[in-house]
N, C-alpha and C positions, 0 to 999 in steps of 0.2 A: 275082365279088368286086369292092365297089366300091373308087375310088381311097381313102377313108381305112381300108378293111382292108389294102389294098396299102400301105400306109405302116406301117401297125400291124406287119404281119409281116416286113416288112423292116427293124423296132427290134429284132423282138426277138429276129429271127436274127442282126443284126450284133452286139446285145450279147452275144451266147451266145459266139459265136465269136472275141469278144473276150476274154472271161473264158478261155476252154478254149485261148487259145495261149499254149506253154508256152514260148518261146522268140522270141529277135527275128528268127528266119528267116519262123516260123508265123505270128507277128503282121503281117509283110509282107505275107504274102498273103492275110491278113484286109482288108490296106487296099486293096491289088489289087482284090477281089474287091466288097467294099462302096463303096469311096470313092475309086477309079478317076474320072480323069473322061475319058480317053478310052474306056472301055467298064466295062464292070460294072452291076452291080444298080443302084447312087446312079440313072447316065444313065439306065437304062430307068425311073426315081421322074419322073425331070427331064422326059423326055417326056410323061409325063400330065397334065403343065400344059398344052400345047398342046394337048391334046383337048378338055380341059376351056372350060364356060361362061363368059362375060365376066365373067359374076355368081359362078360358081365361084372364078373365080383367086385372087382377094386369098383369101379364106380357105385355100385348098388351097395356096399360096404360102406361107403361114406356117405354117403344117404342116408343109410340105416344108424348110425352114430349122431349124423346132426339133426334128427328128428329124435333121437331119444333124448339126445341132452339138451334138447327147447323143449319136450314136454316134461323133465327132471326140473329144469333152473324154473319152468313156469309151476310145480307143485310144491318145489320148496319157498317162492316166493308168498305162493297161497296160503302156506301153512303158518310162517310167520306174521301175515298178516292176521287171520285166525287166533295167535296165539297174542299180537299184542293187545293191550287195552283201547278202546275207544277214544277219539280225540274230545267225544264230548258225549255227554249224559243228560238226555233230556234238554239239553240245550245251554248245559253248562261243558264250559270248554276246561276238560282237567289236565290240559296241558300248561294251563297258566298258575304260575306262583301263589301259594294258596298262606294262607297263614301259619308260622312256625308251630307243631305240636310243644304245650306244654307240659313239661313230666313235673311231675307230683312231688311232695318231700315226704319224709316223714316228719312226723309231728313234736314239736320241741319236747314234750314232755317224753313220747317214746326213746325220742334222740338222748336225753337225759337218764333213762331208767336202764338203756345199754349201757353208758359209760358206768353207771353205778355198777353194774353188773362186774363188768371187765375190771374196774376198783377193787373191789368186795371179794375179787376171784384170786387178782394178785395177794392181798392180804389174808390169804387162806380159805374163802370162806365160801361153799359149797350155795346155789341154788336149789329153793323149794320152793311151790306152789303149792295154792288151798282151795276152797270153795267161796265164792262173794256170799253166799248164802249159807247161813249158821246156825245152829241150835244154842241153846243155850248155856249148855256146859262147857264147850267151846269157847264159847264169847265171854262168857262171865264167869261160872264156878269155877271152874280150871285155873283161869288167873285169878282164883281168890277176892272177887267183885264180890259182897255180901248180898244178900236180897235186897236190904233196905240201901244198899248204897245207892247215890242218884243216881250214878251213870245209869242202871238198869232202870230208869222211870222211863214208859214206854211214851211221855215226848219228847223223849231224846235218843230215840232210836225208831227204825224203820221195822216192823213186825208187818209179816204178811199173813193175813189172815188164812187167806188164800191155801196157799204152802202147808198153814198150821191144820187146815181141814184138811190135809190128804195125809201128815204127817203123824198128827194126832198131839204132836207137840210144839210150842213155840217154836218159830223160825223168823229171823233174820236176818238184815244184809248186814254183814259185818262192819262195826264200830271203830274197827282194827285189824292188822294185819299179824297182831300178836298170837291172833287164831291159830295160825300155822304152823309156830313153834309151839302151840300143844299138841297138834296133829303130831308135826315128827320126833317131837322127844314119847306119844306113844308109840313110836314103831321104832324109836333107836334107842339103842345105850351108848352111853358117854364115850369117848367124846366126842360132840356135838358142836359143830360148827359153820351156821346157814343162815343166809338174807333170805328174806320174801317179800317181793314188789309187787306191789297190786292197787288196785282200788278200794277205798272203804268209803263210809254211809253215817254220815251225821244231819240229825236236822237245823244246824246251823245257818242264821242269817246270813245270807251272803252280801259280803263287803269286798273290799280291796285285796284281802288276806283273808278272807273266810270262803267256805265254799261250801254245799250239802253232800255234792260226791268230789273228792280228792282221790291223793295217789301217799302212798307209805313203805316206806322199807323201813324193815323189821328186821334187828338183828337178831341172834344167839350164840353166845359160847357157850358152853358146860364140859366141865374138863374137874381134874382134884382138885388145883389149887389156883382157881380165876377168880382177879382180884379189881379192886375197883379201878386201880392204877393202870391194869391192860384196859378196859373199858375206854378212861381217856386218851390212852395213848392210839386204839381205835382209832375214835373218833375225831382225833384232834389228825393223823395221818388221812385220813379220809376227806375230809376238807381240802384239810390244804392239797390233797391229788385235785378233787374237782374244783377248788376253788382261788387256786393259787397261794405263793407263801404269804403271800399279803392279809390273807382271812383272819379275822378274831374272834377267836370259840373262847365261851364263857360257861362255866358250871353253875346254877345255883341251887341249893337245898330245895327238893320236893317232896310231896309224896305221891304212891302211887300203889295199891293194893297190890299188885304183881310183884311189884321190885322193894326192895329193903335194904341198905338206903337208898334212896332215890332221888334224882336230879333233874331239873330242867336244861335243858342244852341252848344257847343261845349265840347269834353271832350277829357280829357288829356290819351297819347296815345305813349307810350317810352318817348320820346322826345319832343314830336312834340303835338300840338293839331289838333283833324280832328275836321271835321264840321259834326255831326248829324243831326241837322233838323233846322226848322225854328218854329217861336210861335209867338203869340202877342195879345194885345186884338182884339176880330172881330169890324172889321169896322163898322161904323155904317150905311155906304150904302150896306153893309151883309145884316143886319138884317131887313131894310127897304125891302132889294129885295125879301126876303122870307114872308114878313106882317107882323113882328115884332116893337114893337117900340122903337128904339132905344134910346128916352128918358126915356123908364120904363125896359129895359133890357139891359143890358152888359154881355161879355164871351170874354170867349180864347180861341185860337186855336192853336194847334199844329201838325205838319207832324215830322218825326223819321224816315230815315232809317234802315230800319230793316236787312239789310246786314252789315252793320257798327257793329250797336249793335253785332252782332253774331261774323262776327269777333274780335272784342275786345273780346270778352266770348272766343272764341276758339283758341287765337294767331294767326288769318288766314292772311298772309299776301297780300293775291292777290284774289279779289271777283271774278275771273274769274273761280278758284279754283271751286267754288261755280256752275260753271255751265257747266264745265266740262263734268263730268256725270262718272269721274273716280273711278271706284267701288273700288280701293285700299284708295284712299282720303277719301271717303265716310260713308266707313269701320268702320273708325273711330272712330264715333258718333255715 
């Protein structure tokens, strides 16, 4: 066989072998085996130049070039065909315009418990977390709740039995987010100054404005000389960041086993005023119960509805709205 059949048959093997790999592993060692240049078929083409006549070369030289770069331009073709996707899947054609992906939001009330965040951050005031799940010291002695007061009557609160058998002690979901500031006022000394947002657990009828699980931020200062006057001036700043100048915060007289004196907080609302949260100074059997001395320390505390807040931001007329889970509602925001 002379050298241009030896060229002839090694087109038209490497083409073949190029068409029949089915895959980019196959096609690899189609290029191995053809277009190798430290060994393979190409090199033993390459050495027949050197055999060849002075008169032979330029021709067989050019030969040898346009048969490597048709079997070159035909394994790079292969390879990208290999490498794109399929024009169709089972007989779906996914070259045709398919419907736009929809991305996701976050959820008003998340969208709402950042901005408090970044609020609460500018006005000084440091992030803490707690547990949704409580004992009872926590929940209630600590803040000065008596046995006999009703908030602790266990149908107004969620106790897991459950928890309590592995515990050995009452356990449940917190009633409040006040929990937190007993946790970090035990592990800090004054001054003390941190929100905690979270969920808490009431067996409340759910209506327009009621819910059984909600959301709370919970303030604390504790510092020498914190007085009721920073509490409103807090709270009445804090508003009007999230709520505009336009907002009307209202104090009125409450009480509240924790706080001494204590306040309802309220803000005007169409017509009507709703009730946001409660605040007041912390009691001084608070402070005593965490190993503070309430002769050399005072503070305030405040809990907020954070479903309120948002629907006033949003015009929502129904917090149930809110838990729905209806992707057109949701949409929205």
């Amino acid at each position: 066989m002379d050298v241009q059949e030896q060229f002839a048959d090694y087109e038209s093997a490497a083409l073949d072998a190029v068409r029949n790999a089915e895959s980019a592993e196959a096609l690899e060692q189609v290029r191995i085996e053809f277009l190798g240049k430290k060994k393979g078929r190409l090199k033993d083409l390459q050495s027949l130049l050197g055999k060849a006549s002075p008169e032979e070369r330029p021709e067989l030289g050019k030969r040898f070039n346009e048969v490597k770069q048709r079997v070159e331009q035909a394994w790079g073709e292969r390879k990208d065909g290999l490498e794109r996707p399929p024009e169709s899947v089972e007989g779906i054609d996914i070259t045709l315009p398919g419907n736009p992906l929809v991305i996701g939001t976050r959820h008003p009330l998340t969208q709402t418990m950042d901005e408090f965040r970044l609020i609460m951050g500018r006005l000084g005031f440091a992030v803490a977390d707690g547990p949704e799940i409580e004992d009872e010291f926590h929940n209630f002695e600590a803040l000065n709740i008596p046995h006999d007061h009703p908030a602790r009557d266990p149908l107004d609160n969620f106790y897991l039995e459950t928890a309590q058998r592995f515990s050995g002690k009452p356990l449940l979901l917190r009633s409040q987010t006040s929990t937190v500031q007993i946790r970090v006022m035990e592990q800090t000394r004054p001054p003390v100054r941190i929100v905690s947002l979270g969920r808490v657990y009431r067996p409340d009828a759910v209506d327009a404005t009621h819910s059984c699980m909600f959301h709370q931020m919970e303030g604390l200062m504790v510092d020498d000389s914190v007085t009721m006057a920073d509490l409103k001036t807090v709270l009445r700043l804090f508003a009007t960041a999230y709520l505009g100048d336009d907002v009307h915060v209202r104090f009125r007289p409450s009480f509240f086993p924790f706080t001494e004196p204590s306040v309802e907080v309220d803000m005007r609302w169409k017509d009507d005023w709703l009730e946001i949260g409660g605040a007041g100074m912390v009691d001084p059997n608070v402070l005593s119960a965490v190993g503070y001395d309430p002769e050399q320390y005072t503070g305030f505390a405040f809990g907020l509805g954070i479903e309120r807040f948002c629907m006033r931001r949003h015009g929502i007329d129904d917090i149930r709205r809110l838990f729905d889970n209806d992707v057109r509602f949701l949409r929205q925001f």
